[in-house]
TIBADREN-112623 format. One record per residue (C-alpha): chain; z, x, y negated; residue number from 1. Coordinates in steps of 0.1 Angstrom, whole numbers, plus 2048, in hexadecimal, padded with zeros to 3 digits. Example, Ala and Ser with C-alpha at 12.3 -4.5 7.8 and 13.67 -1.06 7.14 Angstrom:
REM TIBADREN-112623
unit A&Z 84E&X 87B&Y 82D&pos 1
unit A&Z 847&X 889&Y 80B&pos 2
REM end
This chain:
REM TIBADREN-112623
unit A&Z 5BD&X 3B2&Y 721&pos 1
unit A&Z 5AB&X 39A&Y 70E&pos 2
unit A&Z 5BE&X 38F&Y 6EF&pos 3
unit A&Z 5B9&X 36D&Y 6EF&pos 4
unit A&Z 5E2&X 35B&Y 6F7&pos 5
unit A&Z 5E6&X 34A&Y 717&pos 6
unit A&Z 5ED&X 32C&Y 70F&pos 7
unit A&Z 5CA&X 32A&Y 6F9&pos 8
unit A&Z 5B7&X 336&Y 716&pos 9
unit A&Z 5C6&X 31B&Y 72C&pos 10
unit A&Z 5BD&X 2FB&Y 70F&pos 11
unit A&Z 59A&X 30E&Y 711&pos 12
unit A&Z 595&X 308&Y 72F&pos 13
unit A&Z 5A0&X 2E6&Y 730&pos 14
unit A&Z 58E&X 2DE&Y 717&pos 15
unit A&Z 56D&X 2EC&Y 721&pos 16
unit A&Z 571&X 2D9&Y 743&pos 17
unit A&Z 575&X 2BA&Y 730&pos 18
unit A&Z 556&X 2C4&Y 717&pos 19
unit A&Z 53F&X 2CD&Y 737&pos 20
unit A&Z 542&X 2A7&Y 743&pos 21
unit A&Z 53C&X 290&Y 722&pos 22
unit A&Z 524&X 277&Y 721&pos 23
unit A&Z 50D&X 282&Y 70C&pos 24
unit A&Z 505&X 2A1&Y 71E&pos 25
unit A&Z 509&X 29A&Y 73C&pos 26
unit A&Z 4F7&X 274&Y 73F&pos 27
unit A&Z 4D2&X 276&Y 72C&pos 28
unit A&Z 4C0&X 28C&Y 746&pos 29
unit A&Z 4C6&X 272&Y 75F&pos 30
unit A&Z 4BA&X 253&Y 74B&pos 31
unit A&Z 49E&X 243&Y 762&pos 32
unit A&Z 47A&X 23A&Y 750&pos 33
unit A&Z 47A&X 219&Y 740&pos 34
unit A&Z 477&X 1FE&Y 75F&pos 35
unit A&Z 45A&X 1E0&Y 75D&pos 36
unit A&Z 473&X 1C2&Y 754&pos 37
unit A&Z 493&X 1CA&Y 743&pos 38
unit A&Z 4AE&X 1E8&Y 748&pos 39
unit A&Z 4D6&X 1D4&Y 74B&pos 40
unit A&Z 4F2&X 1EC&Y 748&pos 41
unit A&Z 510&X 1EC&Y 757&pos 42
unit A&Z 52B&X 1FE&Y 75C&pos 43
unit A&Z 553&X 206&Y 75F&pos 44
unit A&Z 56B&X 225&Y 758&pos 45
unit A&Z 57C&X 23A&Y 742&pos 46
unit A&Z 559&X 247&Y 737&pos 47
unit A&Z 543&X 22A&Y 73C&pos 48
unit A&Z 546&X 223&Y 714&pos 49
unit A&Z 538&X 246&Y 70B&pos 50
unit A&Z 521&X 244&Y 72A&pos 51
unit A&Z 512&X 222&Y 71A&pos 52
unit A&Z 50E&X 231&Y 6F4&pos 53
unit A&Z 4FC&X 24D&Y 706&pos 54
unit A&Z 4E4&X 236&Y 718&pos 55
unit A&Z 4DE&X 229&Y 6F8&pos 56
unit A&Z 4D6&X 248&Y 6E0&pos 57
unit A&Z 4BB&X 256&Y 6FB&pos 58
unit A&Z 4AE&X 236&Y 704&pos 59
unit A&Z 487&X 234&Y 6FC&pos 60
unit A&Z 47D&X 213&Y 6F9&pos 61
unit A&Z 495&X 203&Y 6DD&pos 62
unit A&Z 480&X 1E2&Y 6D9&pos 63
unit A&Z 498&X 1C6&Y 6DA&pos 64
unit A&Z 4A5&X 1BB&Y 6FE&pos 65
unit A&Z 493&X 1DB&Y 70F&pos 66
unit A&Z 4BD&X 1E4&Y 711&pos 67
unit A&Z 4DC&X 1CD&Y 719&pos 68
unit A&Z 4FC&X 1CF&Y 729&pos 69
unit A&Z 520&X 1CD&Y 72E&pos 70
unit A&Z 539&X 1ED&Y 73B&pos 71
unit A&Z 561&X 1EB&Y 738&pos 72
unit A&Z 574&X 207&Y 72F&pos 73
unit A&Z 59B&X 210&Y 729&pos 74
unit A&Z 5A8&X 200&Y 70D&pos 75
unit A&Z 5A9&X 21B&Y 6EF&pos 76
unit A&Z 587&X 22A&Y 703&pos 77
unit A&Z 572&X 216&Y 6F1&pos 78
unit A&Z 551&X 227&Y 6DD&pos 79
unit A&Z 53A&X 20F&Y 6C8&pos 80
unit A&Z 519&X 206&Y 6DA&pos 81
unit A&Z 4FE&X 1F2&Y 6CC&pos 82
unit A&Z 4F2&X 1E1&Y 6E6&pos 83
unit A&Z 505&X 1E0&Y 701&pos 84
unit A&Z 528&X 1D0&Y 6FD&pos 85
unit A&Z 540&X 1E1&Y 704&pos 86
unit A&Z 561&X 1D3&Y 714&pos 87
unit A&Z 588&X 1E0&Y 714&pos 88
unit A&Z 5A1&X 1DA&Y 72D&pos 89
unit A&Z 5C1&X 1E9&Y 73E&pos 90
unit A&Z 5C6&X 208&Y 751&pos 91
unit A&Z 5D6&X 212&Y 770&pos 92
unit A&Z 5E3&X 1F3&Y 772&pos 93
unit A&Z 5C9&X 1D4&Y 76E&pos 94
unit A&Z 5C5&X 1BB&Y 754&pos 95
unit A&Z 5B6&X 195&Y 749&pos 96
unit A&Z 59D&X 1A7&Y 732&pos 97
unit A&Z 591&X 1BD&Y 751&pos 98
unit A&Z 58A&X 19F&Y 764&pos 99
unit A&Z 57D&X 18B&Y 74D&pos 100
unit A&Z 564&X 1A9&Y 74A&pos 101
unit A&Z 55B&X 1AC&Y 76D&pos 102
unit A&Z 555&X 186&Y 771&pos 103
unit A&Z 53D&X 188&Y 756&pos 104
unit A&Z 52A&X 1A9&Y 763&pos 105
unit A&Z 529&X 198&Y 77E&pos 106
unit A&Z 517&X 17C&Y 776&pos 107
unit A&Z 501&X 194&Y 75B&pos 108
unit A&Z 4EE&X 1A1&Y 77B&pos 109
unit A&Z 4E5&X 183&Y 78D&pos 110
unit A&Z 4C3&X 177&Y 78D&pos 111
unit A&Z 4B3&X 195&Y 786&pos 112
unit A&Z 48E&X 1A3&Y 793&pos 113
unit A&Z 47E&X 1BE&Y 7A8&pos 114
unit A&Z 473&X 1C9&Y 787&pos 115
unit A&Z 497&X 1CB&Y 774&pos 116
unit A&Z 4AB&X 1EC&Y 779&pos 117
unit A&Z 4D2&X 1EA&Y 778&pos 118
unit A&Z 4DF&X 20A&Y 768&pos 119
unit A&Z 503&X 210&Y 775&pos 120
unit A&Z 518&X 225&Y 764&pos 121
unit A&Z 538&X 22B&Y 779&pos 122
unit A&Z 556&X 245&Y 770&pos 123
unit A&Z 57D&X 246&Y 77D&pos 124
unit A&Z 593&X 229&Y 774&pos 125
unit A&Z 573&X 20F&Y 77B&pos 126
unit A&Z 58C&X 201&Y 797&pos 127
unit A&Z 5A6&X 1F2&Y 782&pos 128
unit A&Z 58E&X 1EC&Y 76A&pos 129
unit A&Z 57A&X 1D6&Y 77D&pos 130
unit A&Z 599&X 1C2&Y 790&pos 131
unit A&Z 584&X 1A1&Y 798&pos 132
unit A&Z 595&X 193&Y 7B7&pos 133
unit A&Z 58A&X 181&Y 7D9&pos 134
unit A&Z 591&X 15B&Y 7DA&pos 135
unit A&Z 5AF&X 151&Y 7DF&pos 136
unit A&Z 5BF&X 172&Y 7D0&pos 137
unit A&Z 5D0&X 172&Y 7AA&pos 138
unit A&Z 5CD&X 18C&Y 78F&pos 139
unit A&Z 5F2&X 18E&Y 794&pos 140
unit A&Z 5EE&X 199&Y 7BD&pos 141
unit A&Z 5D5&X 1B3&Y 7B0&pos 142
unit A&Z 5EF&X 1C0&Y 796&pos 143
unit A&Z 609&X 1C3&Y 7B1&pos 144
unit A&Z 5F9&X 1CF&Y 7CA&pos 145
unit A&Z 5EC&X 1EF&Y 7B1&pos 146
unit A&Z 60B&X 1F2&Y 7A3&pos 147
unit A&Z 617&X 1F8&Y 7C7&pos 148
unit A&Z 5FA&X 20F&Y 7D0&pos 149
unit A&Z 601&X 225&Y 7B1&pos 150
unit A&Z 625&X 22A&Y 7BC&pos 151
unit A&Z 61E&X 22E&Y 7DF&pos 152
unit A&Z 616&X 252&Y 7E1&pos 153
unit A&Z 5F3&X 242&Y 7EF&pos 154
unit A&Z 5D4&X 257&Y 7E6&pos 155
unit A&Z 5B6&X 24E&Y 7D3&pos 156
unit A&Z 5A2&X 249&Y 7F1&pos 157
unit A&Z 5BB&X 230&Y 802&pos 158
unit A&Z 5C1&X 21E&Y 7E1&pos 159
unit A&Z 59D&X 216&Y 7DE&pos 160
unit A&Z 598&X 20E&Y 7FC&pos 161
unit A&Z 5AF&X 1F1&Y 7FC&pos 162
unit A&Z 5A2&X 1E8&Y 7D7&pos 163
unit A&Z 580&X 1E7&Y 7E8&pos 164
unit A&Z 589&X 1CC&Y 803&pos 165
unit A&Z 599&X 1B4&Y 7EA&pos 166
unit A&Z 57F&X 1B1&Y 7CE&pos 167
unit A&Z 567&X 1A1&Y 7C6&pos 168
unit A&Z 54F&X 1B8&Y 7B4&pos 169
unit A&Z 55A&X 1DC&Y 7C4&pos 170
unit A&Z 54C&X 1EA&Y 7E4&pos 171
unit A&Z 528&X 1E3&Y 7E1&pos 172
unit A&Z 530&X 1BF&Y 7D5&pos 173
unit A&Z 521&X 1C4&Y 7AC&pos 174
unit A&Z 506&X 1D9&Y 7BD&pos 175
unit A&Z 4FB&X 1B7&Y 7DA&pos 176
unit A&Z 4FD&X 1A1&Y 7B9&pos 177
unit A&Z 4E1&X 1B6&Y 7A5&pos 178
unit A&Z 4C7&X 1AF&Y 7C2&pos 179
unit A&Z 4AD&X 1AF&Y 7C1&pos 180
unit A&Z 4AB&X 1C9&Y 7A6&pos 181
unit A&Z 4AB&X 1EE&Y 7A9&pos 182
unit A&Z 4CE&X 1FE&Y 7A1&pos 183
unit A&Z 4D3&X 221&Y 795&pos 184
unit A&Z 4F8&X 22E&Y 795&pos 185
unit A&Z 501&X 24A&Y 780&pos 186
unit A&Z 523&X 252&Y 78B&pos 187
unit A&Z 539&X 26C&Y 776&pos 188
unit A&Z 555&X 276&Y 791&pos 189
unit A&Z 578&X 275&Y 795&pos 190
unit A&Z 580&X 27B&Y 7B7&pos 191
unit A&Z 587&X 295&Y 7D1&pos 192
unit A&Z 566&X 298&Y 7E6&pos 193
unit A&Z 54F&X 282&Y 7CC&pos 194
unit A&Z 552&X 264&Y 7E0&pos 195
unit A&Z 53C&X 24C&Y 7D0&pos 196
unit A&Z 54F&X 22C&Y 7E0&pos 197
unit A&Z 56F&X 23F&Y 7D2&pos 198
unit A&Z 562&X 23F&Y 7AF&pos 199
unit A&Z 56C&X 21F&Y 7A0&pos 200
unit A&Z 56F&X 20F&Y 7C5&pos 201
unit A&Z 549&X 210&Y 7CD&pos 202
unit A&Z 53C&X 1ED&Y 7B5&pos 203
unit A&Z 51B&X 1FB&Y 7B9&pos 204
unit A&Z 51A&X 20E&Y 7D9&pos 205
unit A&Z 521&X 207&Y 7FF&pos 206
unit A&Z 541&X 208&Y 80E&pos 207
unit A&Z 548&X 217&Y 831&pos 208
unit A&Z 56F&X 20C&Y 835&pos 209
unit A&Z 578&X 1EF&Y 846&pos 210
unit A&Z 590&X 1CF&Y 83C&pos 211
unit A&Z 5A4&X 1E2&Y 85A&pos 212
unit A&Z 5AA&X 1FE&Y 844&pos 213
unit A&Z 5B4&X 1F2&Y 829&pos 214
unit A&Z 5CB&X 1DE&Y 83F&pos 215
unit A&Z 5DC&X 200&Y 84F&pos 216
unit A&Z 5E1&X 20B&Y 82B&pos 217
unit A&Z 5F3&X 1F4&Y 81D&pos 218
unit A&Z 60A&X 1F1&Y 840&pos 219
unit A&Z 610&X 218&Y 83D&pos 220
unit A&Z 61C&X 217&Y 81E&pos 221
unit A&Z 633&X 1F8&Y 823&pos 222
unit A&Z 620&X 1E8&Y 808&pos 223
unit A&Z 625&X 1C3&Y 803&pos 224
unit A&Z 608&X 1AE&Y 808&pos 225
unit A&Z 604&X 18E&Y 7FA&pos 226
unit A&Z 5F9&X 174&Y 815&pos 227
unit A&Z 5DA&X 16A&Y 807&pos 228
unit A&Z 5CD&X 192&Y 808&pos 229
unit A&Z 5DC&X 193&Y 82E&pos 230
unit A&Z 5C7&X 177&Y 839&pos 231
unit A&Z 5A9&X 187&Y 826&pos 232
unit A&Z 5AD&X 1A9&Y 834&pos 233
unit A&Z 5BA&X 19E&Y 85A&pos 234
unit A&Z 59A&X 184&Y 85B&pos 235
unit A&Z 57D&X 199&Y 852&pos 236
unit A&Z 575&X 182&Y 837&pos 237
unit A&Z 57A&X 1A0&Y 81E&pos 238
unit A&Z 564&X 1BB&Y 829&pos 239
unit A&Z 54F&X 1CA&Y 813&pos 240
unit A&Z 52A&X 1D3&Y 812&pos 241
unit A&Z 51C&X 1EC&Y 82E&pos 242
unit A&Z 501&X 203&Y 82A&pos 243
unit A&Z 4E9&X 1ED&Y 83D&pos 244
unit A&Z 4E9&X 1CF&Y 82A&pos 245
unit A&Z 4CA&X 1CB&Y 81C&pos 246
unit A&Z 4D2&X 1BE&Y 7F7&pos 247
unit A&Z 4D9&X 1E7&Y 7F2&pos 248
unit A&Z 4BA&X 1F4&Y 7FB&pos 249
unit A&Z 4AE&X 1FB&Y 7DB&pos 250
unit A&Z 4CD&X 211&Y 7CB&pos 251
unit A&Z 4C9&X 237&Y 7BF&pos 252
unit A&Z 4EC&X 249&Y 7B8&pos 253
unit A&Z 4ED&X 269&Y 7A1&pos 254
unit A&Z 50C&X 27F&Y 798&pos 255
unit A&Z 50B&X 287&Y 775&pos 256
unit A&Z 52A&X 299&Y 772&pos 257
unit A&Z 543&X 2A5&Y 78B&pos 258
unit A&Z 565&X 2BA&Y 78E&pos 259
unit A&Z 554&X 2D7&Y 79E&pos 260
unit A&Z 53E&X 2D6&Y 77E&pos 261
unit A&Z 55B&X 2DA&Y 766&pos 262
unit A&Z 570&X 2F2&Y 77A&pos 263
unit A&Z 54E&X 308&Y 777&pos 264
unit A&Z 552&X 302&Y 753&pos 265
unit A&Z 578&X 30E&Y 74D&pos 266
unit A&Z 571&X 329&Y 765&pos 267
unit A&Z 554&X 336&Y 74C&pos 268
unit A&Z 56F&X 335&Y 72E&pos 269
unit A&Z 584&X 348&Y 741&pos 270
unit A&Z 56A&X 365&Y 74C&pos 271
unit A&Z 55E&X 365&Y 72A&pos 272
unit A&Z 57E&X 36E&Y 71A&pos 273
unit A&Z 580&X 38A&Y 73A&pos 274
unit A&Z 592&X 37C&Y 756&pos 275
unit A&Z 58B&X 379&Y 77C&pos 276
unit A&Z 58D&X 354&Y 784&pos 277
unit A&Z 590&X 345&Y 7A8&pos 278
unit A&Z 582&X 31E&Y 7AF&pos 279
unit A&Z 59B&X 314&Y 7C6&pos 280
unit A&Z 58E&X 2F2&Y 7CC&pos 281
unit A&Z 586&X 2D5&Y 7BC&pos 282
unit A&Z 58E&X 2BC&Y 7D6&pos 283
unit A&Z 5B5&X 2C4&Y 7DB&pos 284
unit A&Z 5CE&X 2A5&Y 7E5&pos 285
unit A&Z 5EC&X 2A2&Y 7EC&pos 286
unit A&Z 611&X 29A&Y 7E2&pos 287
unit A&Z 610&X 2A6&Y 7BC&pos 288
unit A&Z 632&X 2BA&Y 7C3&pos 289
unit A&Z 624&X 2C8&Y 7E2&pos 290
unit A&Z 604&X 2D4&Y 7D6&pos 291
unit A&Z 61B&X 2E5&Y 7BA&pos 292
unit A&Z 62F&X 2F7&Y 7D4&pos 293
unit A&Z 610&X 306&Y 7E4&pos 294
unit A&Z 603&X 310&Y 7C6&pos 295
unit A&Z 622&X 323&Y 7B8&pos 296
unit A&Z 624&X 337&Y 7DC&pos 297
unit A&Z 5FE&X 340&Y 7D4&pos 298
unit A&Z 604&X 346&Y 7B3&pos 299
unit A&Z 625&X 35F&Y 7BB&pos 300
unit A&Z 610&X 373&Y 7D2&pos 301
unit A&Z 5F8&X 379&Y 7BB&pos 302
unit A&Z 612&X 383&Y 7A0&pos 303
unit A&Z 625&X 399&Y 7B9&pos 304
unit A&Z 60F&X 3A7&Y 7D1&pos 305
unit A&Z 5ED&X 3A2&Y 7C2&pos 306
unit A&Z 5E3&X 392&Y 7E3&pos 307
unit A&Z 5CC&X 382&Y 7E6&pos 308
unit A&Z 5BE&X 387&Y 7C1&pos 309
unit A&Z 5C6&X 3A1&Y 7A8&pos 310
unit A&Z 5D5&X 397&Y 78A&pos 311
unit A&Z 5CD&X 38F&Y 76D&pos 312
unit A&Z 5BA&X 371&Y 780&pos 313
unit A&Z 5BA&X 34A&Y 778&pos 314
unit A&Z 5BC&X 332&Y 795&pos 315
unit A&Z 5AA&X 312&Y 791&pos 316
unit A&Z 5A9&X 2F5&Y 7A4&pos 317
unit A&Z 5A2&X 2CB&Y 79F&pos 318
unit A&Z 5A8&X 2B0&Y 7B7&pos 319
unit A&Z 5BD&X 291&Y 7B3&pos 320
unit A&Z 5E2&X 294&Y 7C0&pos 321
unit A&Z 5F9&X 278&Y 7C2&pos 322
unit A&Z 61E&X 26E&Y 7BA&pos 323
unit A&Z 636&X 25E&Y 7CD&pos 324
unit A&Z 646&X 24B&Y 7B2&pos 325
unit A&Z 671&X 24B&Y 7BD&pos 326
unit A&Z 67D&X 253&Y 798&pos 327
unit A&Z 67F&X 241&Y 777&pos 328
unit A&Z 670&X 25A&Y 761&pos 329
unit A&Z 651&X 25C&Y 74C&pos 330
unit A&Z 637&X 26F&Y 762&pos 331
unit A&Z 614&X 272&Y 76E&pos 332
unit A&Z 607&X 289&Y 78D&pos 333
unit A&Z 5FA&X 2A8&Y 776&pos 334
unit A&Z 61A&X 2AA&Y 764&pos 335
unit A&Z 62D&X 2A5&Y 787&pos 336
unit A&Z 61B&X 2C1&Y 798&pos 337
unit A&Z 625&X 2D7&Y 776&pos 338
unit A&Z 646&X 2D1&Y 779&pos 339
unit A&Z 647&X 2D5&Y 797&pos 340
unit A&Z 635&X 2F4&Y 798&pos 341
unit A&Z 64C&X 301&Y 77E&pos 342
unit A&Z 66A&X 300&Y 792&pos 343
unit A&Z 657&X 30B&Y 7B5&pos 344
unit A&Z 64F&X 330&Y 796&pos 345
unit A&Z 674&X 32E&Y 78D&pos 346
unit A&Z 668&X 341&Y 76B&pos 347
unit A&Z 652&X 35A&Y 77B&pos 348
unit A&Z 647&X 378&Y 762&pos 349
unit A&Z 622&X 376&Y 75B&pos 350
unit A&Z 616&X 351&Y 764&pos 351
unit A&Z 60F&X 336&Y 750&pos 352
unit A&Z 5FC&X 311&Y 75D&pos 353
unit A&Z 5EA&X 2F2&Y 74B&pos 354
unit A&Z 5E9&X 2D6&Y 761&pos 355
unit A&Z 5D6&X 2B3&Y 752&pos 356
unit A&Z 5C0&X 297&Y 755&pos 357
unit A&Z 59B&X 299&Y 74B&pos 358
unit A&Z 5A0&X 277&Y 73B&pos 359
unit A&Z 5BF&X 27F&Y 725&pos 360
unit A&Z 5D7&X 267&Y 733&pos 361
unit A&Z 5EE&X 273&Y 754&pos 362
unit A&Z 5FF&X 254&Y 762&pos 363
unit A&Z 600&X 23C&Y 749&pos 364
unit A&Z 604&X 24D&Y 729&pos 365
unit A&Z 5F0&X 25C&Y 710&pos 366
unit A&Z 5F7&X 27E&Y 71B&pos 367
unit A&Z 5DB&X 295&Y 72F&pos 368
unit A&Z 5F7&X 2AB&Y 739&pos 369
unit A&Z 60C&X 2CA&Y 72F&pos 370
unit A&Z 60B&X 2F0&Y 731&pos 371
unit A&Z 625&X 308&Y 743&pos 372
unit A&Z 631&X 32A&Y 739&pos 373
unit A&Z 649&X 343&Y 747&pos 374
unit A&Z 662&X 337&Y 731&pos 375
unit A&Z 662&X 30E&Y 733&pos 376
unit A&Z 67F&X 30F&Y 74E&pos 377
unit A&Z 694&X 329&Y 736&pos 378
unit A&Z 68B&X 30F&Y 717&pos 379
unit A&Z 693&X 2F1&Y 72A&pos 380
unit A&Z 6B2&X 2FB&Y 730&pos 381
unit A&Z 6BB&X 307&Y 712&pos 382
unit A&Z 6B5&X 2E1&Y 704&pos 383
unit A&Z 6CB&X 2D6&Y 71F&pos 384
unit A&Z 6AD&X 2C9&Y 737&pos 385
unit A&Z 6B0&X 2CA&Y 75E&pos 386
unit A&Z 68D&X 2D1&Y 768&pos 387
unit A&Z 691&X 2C9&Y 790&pos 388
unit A&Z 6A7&X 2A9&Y 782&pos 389
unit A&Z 687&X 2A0&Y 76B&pos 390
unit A&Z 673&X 2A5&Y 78C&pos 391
unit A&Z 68A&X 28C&Y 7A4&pos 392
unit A&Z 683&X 276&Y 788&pos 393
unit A&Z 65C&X 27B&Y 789&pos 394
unit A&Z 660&X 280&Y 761&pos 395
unit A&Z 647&X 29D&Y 759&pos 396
unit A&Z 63C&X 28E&Y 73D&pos 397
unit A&Z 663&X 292&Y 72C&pos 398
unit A&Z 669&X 2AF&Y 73A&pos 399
unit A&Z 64B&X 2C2&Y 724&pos 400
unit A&Z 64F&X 2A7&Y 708&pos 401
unit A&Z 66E&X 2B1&Y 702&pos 402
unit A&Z 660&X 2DD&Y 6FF&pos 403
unit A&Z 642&X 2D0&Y 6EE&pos 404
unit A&Z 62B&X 2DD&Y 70B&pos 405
unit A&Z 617&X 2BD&Y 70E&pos 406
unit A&Z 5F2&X 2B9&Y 70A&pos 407
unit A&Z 5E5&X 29A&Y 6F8&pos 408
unit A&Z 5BF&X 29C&Y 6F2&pos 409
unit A&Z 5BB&X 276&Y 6E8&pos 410
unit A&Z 59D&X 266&Y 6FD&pos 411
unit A&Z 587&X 27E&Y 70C&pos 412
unit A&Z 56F&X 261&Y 714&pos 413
unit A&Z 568&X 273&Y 737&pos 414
unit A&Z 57C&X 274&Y 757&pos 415
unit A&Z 575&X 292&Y 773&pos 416
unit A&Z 599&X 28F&Y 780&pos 417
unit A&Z 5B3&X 2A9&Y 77C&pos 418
unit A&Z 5B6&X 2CA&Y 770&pos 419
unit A&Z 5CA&X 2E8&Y 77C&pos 420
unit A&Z 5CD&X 30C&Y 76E&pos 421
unit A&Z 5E2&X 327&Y 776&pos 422
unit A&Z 5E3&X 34A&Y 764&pos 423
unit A&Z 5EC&X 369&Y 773&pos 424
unit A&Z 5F1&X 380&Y 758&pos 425
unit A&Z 5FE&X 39C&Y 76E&pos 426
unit A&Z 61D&X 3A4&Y 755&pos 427
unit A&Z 63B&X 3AC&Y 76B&pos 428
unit A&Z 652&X 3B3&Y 74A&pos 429
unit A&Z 66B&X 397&Y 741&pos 430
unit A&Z 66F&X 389&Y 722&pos 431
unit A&Z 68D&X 375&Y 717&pos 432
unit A&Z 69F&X 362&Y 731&pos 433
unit A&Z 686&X 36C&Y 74A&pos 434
unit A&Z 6A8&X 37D&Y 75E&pos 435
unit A&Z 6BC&X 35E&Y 75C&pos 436
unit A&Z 69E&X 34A&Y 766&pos 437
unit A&Z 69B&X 35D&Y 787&pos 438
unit A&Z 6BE&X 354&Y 793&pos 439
unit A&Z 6C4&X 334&Y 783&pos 440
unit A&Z 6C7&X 316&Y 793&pos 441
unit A&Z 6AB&X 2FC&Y 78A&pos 442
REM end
């Protein structure tokens, strides 16, 4: 066997995936030829920042105003730009400084030519980025209403989809105002199926839901709904733009980085260093906890019965799972489906797990996620921790805090969603505690 620790291998991987989608690699082959009037870019996300700086290093024609442009990015995601500005504000949750922003981008694109080209530069996180409401709605609606969304146990594509029908700029909206110029998107995804009216709710792109939808979300998940959204959504007045509306005729959409792409990437870490490795999606849903659970019984057959892959192997998968938030802890879905996944092992001999966000930051904190070894149940208990307590309280990230098992890369200044390994070493020998761990209660 290859002598390179498991643990190692694991950050490797991680942080090749991560490596395999930055900006600067990933967003120069797809910059368009200099237009006749002027180029205007825009742009929202986690990456936007490093997406605008790259725009701006293989940019040909540096005579001044040949470049302009505004993008918002998370606050602490910031990268210096020299001509276009370059905007921070809140994230999951919206803020005044995101507004602000989107009012002015807004206005930025109006009045431009069939000679001007919009380059948009969209990456996850655009949506609360961007939180520019219909009339008649507050900031403090939209912050309620996500805040409700987040906790909900909703997924991605339901979330936006509501966000899309009560803004003003998202679903097709910033891309109407910029007629009649050509647009070009270059999208860097962060959602299961590559969605482009998921990524960032769709500013640029056309929206195929309905005000009816969004409606039947919010109902099903007995989320409040301020009045002023109810009459929005229940009177039409806050659908979005359709494909056949005219003022997004001229719109070209690229993907410049994906999650397929950096699973592809960890998975050529992993054969490098001698290891089978099976893609099992990169589109995978679900109740974090749930997924976890699947995962383990895949994981257990594989480390038992070497069905339906032969160990030593590494499972991969990406995707966007959710949490239903009923605890008080500190947590975030990649750290949820870790812990959970821990206690669905029980301290199985032979498999360790990295879970994490491409972006760094699971939930709300500054934390990509956390790694999980045979041992983390015997070591949590050892320090008095209650792993399936942690986990009724969705607090992953205290749980592997506390062992030291977290992963903090700082910003990544990308976003291709989340991030899940698990290796199979094939080592059926215990080490210590690995007998107590198999009959304790968790």
């Amino acid at each position: 066997m290859p002598s390179m620790p498991p643990r190692a291998l694991l950050r490797a991987m991680f942080d090749a995936a991560v490596a395999a989608a930055q900006p600067a690699l990933c967003v120069p082959p797809h910059l368009p030829l200099p237009p006749k009037g002027r180029l205007i870019v825009i742009g929202a996300g986690k990456a936007s920042a490093a997406m605008a700086k790259a725009v701006e290093d293989h940019w040909p024609d540096t005579s001044p105003g040949a470049l302009s442009g505004l993008v918002v990015t998370r606050y602490g995601y910031a990268v210096p730009c020299a001509r276009i500005e370059i905007v921070e504000a809140a994230h999951p949750v919206p803020d005044a400084a995101g507004e602000t922003a989107a009012r002015r981008m807004q206005g930025l694109v109006q009045g431009l030519s069939p000679d001007d080209l919009v380059l948009c530069l969209i990456s996850g996180g655009g949506s609360s980025l961007l939180p520019l409401a219909l009339p008649g709605l507050s900031l403090a609606d939209k912050q309620a209403l996500s805040r409700a969304l987040l906790a909900s146990g909703a997924s991605i594509r339901e979330m936006n989809c509501v966000r899309r029908h009560l803004s003003a700029i998202k679903g097709g909206r910033l891309a109407a105002a910029c007629h009649p110029a050509r647009v070009l998107n270059l999208l860097l995804s962060d959602v299961p199926g590559d969605a482009p009216v998921d990524i960032a709710s769709g500013p640029t792109v056309a929206d195929p839901t309905t005000c009816a939808d969004a409606l039947e979300i919010l109902r099903r998940y007995d989320i409040a709904i301020p009045p002023a959204a109810l009459s929005l959504l229940e009177s039409g007045q806050a659908e979005s733009v359709k494909a056949s509306d005219a003022r997004l005729s001229a719109i070209e959409t690229r993907f410049i980085a994906t999650p397929q792409m950096a699973l592809e990437a960890a998975a050529e870490v992993a054969r490098q260093a001698g290891f089978a490795v099976h893609i099992l999606g990169d589109a995978i849903e679900g109740e974090a906890r749930d997924v976890a659970k699947t995962m383990a019984g895949m994981a257990l057959q594989v480390a038992r019965r070497a069905q339906p892959f032969t160990p030593p192997c590494i499972l991969l998968s990406g995707g966007e799972t959710t949490v239903t938030v009923r605890g008080q802890g500190r947590g975030g879905r990649n750290v949820e489906f870790l812990l959970a996944l821990g206690v669905a092992l029980n301290g199985e001999p032979g498999v360790y797990a990295l879970a994490g966000d491409t972006d760094g930051v699971d939930g709300q904190e500054e934390i990509a996620g956390a790694v999980l070894t045979p041992d983390t149940l015997h070591r949590a208990w050892a320090q008095g921790l209650r792993p399936r307590q942690r986990l009724d309280d969705n607090d992953g990230h205290g749980f592997f805090e506390a062992l030291g098992d977290s992963v903090v890369t700082g910003p990544t200044w990308t976003n291709v969603n989340d991030f899940r390994a698990i290796f199979i070493t094939g080592e059926r020998a215990g080490g210590a505690g690995t007998a107590t761990m198999e009959i304790r209660s968790v």
